[in-house]
N, CA, C and O atoms as a GROMACS GRO file, in nm:
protein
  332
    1UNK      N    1   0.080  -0.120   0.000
    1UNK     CA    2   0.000   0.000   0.000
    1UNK      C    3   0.085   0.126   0.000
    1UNK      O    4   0.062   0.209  -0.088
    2UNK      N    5   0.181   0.151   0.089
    2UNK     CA    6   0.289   0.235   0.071
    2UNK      C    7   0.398   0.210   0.050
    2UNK      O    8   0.474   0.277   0.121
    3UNK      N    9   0.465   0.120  -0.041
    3UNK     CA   10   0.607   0.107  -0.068
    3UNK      C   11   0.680   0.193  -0.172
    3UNK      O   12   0.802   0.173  -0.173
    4UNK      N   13   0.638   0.276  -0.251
    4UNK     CA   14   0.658   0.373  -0.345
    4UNK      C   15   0.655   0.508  -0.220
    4UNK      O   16   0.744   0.593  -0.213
    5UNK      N   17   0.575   0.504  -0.161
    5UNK     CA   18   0.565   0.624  -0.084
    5UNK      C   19   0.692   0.636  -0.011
    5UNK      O   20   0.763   0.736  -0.022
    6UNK      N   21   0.722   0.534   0.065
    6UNK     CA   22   0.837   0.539   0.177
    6UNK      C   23   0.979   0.577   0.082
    6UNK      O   24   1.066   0.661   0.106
    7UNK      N   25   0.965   0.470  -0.048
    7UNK     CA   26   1.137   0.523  -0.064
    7UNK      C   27   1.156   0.641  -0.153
    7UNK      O   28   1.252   0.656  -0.228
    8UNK      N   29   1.050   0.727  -0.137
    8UNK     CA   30   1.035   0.867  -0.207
    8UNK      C   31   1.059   0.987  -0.100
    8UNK      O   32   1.117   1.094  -0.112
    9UNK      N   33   0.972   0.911   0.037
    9UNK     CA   34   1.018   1.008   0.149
    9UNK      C   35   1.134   0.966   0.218
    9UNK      O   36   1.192   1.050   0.287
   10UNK      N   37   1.174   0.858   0.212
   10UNK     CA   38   1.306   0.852   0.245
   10UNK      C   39   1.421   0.928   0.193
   10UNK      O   40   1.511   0.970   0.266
   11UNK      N   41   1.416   0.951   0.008
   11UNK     CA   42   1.531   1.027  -0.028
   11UNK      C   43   1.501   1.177  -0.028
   11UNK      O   44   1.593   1.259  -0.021
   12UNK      N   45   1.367   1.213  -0.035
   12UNK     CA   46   1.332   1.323   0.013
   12UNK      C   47   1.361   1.428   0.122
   12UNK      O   48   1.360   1.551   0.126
   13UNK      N   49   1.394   1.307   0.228
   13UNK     CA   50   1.388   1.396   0.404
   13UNK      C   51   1.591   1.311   0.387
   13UNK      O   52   1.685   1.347   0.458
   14UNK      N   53   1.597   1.250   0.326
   14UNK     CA   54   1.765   1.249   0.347
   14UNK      C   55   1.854   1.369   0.247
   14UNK      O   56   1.958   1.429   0.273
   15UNK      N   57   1.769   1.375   0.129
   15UNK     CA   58   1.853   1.500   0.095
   15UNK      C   59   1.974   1.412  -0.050
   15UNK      O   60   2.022   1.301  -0.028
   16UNK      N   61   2.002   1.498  -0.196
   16UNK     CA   62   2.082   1.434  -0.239
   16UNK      C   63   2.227   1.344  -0.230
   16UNK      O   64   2.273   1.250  -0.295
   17UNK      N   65   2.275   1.429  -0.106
   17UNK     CA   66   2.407   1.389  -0.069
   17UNK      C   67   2.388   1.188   0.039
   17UNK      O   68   2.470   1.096   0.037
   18UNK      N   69   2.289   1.194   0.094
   18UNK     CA   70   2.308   1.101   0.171
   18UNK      C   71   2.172   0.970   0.154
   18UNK      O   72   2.143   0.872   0.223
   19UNK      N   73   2.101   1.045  -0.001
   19UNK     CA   74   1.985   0.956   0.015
   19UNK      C   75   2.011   0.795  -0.048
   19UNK      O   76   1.929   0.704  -0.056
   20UNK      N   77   2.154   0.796  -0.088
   20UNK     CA   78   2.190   0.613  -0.084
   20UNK      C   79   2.216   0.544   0.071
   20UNK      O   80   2.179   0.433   0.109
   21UNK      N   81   2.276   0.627   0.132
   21UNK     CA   82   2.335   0.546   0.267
   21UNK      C   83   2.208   0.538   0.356
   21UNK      O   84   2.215   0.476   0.463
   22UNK      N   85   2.100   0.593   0.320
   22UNK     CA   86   1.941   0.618   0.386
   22UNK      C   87   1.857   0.529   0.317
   22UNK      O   88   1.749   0.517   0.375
   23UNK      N   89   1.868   0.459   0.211
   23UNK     CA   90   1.796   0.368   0.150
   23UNK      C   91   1.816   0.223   0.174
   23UNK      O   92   1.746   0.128   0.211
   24UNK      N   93   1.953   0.245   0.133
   24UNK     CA   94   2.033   0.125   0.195
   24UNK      C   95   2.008   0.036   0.339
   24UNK      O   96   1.974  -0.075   0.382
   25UNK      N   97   2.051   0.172   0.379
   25UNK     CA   98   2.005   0.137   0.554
   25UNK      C   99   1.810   0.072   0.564
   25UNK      O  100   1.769  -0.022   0.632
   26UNK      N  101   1.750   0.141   0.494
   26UNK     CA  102   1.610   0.112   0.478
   26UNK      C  103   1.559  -0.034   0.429
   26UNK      O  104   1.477  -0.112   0.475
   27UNK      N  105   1.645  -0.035   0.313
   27UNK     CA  106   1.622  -0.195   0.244
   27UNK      C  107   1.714  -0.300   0.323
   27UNK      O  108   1.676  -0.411   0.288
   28UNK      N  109   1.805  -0.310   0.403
   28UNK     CA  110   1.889  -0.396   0.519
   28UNK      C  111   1.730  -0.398   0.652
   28UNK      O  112   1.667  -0.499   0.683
   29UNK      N  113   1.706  -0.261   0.702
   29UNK     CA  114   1.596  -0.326   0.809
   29UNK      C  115   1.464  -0.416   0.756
   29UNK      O  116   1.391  -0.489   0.822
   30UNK      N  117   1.461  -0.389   0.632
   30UNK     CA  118   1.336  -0.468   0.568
   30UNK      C  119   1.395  -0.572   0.550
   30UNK      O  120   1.315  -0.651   0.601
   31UNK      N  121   1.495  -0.645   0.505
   31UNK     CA  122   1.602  -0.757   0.448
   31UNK      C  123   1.590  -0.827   0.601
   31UNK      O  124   1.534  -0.934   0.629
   32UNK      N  125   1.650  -0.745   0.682
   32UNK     CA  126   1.651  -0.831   0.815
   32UNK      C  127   1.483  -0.825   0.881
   32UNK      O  128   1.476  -0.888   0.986
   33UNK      N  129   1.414  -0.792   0.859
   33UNK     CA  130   1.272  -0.826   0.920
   33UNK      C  131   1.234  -0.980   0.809
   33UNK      O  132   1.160  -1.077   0.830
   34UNK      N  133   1.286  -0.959   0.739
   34UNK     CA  134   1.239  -1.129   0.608
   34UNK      C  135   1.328  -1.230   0.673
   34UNK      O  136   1.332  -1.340   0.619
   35UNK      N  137   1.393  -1.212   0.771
   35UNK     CA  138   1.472  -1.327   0.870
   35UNK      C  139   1.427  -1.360   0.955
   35UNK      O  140   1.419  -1.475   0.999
   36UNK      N  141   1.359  -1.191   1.029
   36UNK     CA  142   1.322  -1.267   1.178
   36UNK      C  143   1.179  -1.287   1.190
   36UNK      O  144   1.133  -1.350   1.285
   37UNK      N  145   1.106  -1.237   1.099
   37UNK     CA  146   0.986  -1.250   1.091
   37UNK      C  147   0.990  -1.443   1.118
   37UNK      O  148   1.017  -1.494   1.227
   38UNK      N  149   0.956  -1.519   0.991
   38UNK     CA  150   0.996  -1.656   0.960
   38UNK      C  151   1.020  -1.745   1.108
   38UNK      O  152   0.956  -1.836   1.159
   39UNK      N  153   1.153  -1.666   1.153
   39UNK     CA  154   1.217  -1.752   1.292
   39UNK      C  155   1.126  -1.710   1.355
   39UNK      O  156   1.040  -1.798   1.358
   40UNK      N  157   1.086  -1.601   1.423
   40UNK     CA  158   1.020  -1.607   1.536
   40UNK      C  159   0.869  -1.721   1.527
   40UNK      O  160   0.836  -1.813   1.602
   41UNK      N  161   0.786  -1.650   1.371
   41UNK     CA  162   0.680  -1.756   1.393
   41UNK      C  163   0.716  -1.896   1.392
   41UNK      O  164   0.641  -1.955   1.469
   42UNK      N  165   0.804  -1.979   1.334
   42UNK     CA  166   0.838  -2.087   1.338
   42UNK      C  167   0.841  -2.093   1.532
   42UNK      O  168   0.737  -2.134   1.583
   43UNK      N  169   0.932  -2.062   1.609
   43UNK     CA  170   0.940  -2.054   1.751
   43UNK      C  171   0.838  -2.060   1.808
   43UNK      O  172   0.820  -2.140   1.900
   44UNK      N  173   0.742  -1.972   1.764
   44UNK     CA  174   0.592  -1.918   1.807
   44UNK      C  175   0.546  -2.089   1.799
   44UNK      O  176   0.550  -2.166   1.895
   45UNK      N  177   0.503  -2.122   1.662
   45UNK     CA  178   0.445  -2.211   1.617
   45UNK      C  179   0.466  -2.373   1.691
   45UNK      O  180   0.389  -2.467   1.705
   46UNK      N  181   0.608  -2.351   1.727
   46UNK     CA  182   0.672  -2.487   1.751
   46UNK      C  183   0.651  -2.496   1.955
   46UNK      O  184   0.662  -2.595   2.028
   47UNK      N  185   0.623  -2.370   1.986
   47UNK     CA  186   0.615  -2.379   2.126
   47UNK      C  187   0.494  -2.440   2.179
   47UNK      O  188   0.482  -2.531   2.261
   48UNK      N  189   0.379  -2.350   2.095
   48UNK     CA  190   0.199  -2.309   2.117
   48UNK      C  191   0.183  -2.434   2.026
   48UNK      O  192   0.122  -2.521   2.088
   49UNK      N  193   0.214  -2.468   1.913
   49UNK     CA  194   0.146  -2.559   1.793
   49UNK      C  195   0.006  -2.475   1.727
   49UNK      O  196  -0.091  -2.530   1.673
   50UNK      N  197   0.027  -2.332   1.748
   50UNK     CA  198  -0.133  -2.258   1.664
   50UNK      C  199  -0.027  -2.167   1.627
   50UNK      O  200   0.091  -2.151   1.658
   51UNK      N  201  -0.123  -2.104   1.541
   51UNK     CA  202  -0.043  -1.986   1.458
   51UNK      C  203  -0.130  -1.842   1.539
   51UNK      O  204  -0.083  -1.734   1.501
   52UNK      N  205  -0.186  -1.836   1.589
   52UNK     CA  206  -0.242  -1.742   1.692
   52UNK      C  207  -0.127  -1.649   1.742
   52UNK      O  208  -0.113  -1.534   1.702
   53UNK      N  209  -0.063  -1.698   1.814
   53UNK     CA  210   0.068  -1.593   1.869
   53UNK      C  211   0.116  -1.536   1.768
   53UNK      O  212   0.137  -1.415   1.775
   54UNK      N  213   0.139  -1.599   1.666
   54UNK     CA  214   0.190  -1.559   1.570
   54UNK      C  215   0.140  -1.394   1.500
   54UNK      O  216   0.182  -1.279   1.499
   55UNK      N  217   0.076  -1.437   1.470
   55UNK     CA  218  -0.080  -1.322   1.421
   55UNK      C  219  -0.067  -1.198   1.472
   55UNK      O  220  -0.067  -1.087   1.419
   56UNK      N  221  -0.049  -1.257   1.647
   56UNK     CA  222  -0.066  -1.192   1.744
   56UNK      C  223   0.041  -1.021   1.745
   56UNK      O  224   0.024  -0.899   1.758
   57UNK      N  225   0.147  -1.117   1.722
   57UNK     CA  226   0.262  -1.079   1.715
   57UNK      C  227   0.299  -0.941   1.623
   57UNK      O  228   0.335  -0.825   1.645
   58UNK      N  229   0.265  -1.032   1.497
   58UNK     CA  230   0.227  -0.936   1.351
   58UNK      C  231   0.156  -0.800   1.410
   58UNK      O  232   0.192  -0.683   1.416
   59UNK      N  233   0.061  -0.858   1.442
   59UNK     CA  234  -0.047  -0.736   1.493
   59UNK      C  235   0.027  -0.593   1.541
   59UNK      O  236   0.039  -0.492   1.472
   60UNK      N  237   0.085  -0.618   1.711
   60UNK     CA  238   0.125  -0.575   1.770
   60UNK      C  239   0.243  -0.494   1.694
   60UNK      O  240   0.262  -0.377   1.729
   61UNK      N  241   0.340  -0.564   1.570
   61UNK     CA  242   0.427  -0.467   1.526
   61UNK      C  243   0.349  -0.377   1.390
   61UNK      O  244   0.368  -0.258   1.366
   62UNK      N  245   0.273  -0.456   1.327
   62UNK     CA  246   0.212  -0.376   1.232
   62UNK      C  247   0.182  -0.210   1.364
   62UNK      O  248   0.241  -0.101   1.364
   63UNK      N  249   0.093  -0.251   1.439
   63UNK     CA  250   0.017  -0.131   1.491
   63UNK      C  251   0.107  -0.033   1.577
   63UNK      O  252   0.068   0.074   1.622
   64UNK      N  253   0.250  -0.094   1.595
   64UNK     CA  254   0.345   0.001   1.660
   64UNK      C  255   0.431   0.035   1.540
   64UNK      O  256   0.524   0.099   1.587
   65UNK      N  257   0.442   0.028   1.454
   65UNK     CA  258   0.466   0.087   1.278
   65UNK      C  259   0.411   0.186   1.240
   65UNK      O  260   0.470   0.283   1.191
   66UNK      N  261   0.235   0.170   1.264
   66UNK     CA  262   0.194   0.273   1.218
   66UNK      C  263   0.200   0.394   1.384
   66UNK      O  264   0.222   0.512   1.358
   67UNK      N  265   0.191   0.378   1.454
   67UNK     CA  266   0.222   0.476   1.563
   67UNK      C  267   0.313   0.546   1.584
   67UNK      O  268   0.296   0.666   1.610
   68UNK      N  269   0.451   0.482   1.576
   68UNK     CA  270   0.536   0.564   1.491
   68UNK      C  271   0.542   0.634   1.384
   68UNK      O  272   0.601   0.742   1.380
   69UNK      N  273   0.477   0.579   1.275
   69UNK     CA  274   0.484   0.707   1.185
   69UNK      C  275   0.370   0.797   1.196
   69UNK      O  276   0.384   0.914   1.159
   70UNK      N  277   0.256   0.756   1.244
   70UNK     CA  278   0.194   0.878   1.280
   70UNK      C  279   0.268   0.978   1.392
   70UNK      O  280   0.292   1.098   1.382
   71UNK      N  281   0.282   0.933   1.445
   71UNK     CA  282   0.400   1.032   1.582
   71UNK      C  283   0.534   1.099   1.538
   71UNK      O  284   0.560   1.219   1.551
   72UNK      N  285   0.605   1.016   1.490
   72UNK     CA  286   0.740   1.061   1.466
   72UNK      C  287   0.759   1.111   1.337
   72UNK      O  288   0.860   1.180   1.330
   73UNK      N  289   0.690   1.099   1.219
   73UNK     CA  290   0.719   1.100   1.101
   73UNK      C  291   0.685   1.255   1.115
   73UNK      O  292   0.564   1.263   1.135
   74UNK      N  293   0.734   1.361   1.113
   74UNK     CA  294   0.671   1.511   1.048
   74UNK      C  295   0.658   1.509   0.881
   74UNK      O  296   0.658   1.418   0.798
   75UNK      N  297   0.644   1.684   0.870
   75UNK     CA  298   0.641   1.705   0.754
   75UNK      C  299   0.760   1.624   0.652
   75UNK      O  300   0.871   1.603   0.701
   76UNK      N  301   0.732   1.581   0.515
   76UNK     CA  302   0.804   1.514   0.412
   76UNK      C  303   0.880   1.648   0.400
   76UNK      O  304   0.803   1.730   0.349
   77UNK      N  305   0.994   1.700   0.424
   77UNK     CA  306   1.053   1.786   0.335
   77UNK      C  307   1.229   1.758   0.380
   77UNK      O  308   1.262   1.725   0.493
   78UNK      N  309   1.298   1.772   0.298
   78UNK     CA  310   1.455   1.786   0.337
   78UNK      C  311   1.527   1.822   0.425
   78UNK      O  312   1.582   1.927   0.392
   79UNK      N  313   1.554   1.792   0.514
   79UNK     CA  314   1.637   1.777   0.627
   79UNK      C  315   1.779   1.853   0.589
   79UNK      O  316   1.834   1.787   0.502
   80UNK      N  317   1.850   1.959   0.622
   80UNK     CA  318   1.968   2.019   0.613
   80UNK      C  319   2.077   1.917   0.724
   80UNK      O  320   2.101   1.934   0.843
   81UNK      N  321   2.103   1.861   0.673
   81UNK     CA  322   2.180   1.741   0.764
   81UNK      C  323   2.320   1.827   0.740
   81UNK      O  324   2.354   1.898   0.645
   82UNK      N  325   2.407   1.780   0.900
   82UNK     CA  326   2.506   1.847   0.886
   82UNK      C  327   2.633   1.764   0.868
   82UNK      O  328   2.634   1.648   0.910
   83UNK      N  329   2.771   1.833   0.791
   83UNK     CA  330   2.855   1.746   0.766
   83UNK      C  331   2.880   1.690   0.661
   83UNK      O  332   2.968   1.604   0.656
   0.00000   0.00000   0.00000
């Protein structure tokens, strides 16, 4: 639903000079969530034997995802980063 959006405001609020080392960094936390996602429900699954926790789980980070970016995310505009 928003994956075009994010890596537009990502190079947006990083600015030309630094919006590879900001993407990068972006596509590694998504890269490493496709690891631990997997392990944990497997763990989940293999403890409980339901996929319930699992779900559960999802839930809880989906809805602290979007709370953060409603909270923390301000206006989309360029950041004067220093250095």
């Amino acid at each position: 639903m928003s994956a075009s959006n994010i890596w537009a405001m990502t190079q947006t609020i990083a600015g030309p000079k630094t919006a590879g080392r900001w993407t990068g960094f972006q596509n590694f936390m998504g890269n490493l969530a496709g690891i631990i996602a997997p392990t944990l429900t497997g763990l989940a699954i293999s403890q409980t034997g339901q996929f319930l926790p699992s779900f559960l789980l999802m839930a809880a980070v989906a809805l602290g995802g979007c709370l953060c970016f409603v909270c923390l995310v301000g206006p989309v505009k360029e950041i004067a980063w220093e250095g």
